[in-house]
N, C-alpha and C positions, 0 to 999 in steps of 0.2 A: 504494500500500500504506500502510495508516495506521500513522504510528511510534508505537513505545510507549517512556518512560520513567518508573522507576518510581522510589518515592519512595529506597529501598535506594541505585540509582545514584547518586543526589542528594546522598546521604550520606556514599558512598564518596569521589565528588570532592570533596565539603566538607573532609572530614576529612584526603585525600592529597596536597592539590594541592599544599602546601607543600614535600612529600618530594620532589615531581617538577618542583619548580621547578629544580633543579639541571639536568634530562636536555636532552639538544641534539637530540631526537629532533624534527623537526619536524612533525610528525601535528599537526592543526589540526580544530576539530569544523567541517563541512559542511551550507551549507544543506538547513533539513531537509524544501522541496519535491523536489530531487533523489532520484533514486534511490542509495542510497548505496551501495560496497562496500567492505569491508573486508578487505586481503590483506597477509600478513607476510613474505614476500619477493620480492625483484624479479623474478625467475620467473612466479611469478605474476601480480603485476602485468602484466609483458609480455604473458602470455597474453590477460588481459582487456582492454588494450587493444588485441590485434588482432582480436580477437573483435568487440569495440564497432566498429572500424571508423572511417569517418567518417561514425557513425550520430551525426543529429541530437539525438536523446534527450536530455533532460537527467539526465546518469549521473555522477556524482562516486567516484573512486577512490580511493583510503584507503592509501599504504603506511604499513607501520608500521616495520620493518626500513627504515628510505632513509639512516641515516648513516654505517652502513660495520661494524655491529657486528653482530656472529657470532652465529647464530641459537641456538649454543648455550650466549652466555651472556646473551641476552635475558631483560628484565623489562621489561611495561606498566608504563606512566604512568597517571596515573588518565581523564587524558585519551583514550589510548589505549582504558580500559575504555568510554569516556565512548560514544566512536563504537564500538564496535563491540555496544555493548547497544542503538542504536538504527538501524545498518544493517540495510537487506535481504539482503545476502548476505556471507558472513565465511567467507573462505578461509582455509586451514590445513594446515600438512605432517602433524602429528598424529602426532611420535615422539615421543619420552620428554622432549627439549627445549619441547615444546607441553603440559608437564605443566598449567601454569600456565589455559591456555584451560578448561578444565573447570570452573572456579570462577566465572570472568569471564559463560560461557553462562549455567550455573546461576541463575546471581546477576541476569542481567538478563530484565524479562518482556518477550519480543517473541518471541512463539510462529509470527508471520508469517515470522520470519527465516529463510532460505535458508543453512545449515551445510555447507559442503565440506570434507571433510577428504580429504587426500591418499592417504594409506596405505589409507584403506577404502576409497577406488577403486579401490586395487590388489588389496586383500583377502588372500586368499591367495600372491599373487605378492610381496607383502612378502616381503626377505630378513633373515633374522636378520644380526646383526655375526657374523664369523667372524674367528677367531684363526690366520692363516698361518706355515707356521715363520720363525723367526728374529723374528717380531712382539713388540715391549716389550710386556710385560704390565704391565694395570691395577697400582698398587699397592695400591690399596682392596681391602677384600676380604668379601665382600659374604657374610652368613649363609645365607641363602637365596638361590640362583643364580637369576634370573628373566631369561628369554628378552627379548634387547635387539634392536631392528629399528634398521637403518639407514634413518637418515632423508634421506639423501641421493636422492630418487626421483626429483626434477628433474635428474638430469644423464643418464637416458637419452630419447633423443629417441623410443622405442617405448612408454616412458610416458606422456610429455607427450602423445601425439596420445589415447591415453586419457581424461587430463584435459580435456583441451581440450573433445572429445566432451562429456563431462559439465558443463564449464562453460557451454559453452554451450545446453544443452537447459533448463542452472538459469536463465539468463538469460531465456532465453526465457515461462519460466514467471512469473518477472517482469515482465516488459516484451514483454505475448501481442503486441502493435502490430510489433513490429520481430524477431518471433522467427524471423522467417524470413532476417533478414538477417545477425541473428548465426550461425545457419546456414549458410549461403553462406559467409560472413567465415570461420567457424571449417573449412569445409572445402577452402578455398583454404589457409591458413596448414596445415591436416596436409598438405596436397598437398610444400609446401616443409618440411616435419620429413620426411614420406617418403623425397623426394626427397634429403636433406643422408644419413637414415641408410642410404643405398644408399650415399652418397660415402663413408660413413665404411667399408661392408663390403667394400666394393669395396679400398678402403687396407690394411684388415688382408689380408685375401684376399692383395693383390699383395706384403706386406712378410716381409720376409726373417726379421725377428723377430718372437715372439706373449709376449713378458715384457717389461713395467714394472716395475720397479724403484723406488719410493720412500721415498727419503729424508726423509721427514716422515708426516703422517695420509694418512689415504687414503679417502675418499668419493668414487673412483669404480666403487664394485662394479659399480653397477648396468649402467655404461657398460662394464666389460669385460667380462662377464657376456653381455650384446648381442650383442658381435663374437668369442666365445669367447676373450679374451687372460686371459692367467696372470699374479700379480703377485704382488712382496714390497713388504713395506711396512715401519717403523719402528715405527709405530702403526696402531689400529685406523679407520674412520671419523669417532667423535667422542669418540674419545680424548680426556683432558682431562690427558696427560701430554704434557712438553714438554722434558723430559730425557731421552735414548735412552741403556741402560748402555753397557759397554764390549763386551759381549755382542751386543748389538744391529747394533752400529755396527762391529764387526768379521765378524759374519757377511754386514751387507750391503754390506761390501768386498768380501769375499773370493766373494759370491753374485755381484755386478757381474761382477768380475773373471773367474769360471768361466765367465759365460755368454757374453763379449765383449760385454756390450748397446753400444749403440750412445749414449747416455746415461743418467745420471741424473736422478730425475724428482720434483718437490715440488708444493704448489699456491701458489696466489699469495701473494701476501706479501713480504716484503722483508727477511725471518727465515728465511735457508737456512743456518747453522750448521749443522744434523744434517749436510745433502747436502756441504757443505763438509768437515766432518769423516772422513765414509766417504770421498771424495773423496783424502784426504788420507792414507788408511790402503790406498790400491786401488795395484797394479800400475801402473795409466794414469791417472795425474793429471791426463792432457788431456781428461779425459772432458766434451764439456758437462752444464750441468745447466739441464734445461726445466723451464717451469711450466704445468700443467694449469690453468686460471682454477674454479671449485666454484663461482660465483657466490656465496659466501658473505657478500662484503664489497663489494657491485654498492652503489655511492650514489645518490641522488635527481639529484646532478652529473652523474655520468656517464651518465644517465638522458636529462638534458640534451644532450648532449654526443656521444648519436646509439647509446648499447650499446644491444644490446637481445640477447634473448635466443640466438635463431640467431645475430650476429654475432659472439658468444664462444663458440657450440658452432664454429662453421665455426671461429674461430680457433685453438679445441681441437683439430678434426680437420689443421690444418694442423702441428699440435705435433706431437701423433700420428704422423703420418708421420714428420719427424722423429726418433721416440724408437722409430719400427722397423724404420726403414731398414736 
């Protein structure tokens, strides 16, 4: 596929690259005989390279997300714009955090480029955020109310085989030579998300409890949604509140405590003050408190290091049980 860059890009990194000298983002521009892709979270990533295989091709992967920071409060490098104005294909979740990607497309000409966006693969199966009782409310307060989707769509395993699907037929439309492999490839790897969200229905089905409980944000809709399980939460999915009132944290003691859950429940991180607090305010102070992993803060290290995407769903499913025993 013949790359395009245009004189605008040139300009852009002329003019940025000093602002972006500061970022620790390691995104590097990539030989431009490769076939290049550009993807902004480790999800995805993972996806494509099981897709790819250990297909020969010469295919170069692109994360942009690989240092540990939170998609929702990501900003490109100019670097960043650099490679994905002249990639083949530019993956993307495509919620209200991915405002930014509209201007980067816009602005670069490469009409060959292959655009995946997340949420319009989902289309109408996109969920709006929803407000549960006892949830801290935003304290912004917005003139015009406008319908907000949760962009968490990578943590149901009934999505990803969607995506995947799609990834790879994109692939293939790239690279006609090997399109039959990434084929194969991509329908072996749904074979094992199939397989994992049986393990996962099979858990609820067998558990004694159908309520999470969380103490902090909450971007598993889509995962409880899946397996019909009910939840309270502190906050919404990308809440960008990180103080719960006395309101809050007192209704989800006293919710805890009504329901006997069997835990309390946060996502990763190492900032569990909310669940500590409720904790502190509940009947059973011995309560544990688990962590759901959101992929949120997945590194290029840990990347290294053997994560990949099923082994933090399976390690989720293993919480899971856990938190409904």
């Amino acid at each position: 596929m013949k790359k395009y860059l245009n004189v605008f890009i040139v300009s852009i990194l002329s003019v940025t690259m000093l602002s972006a000298c500061g970022s620790t983002n390691s995104t590097q521009v990539v030989d431009d005989n490769a076939t290049k892709i550009v993807v902004t979270i480790f999800p995805e990533y993972d996806w494509v390279m099981n897709i790819l295989g250990n297909n020969p091709a010469d295919v170069k992967v692109n994360l942009l997300l690989d240092n540990g920071v939170d998609l929702h409060s990501y900003q490109p490098t100019a670097l960043d714009i650099m490679n994905i104005s002249t990639c083949d294909m530019f993956i993307y979740v495509g919620g209200e955090s991915d405002a930014w990607v509209a201007g980067a497309l816009r602005d670069s000409a490469n009409p060959d480029r292959i655009v995946v966006n997340l949420m319009d693969i989902l289309g109408a199966d996109a969920k709006e955020e929803e407000t549960v009782e006892g949830m801290q409310e935003e304290e912004e307060e917005h003139e015009h109310e406008e319908v907000e989707y949760d962009e968490h769509v990578w943590l149901s395993l009934r999505n990803t085989s969607r995506f995947i699907e799609h990834i790879a037929k994109s692939l293939g439309t790239i690279d006609q030579e090997n399109a039959q492999v990434y084929q194969a490839n991509a329908d072996a790897y749904t074979a094992k998300l199939n397989a994992l969200d049986a393990q996962y229905a099979e858990a609820v089905s067998n558990a004694k409890t159908k309520t999470l409980l969380f103490a902090d944000r909450f971007p598993f809709r889509y995962l409880t949604d899946d397996y019909g399980l009910s939840y309270f939460a502190a906050f919404s999915g990308c809440s960008a509140e990180s103080e719960a009132s006395f309101e809050t944290i007192m209704f989800l003691s006293n919710k805890a405590d009504e329901l006997n859950l069997p835990a309390l429940m946060t996502i990763e991180g190492t900032d569990h003050r909310i669940a500590e607090t409720v904790l502190q305010n509940m009947a059973n102070k011995n309560l544990p408190i688990l962590s759901l992993n959101s992929m949120q803060s997945t590194t290029s290290m840990d990347i290294q290091n053997g994560v990949t995407y099923l082994s933090i769903m399976e390690s989720n499913l293993e919480v899971l049980k856990e938190a409904l025993k």
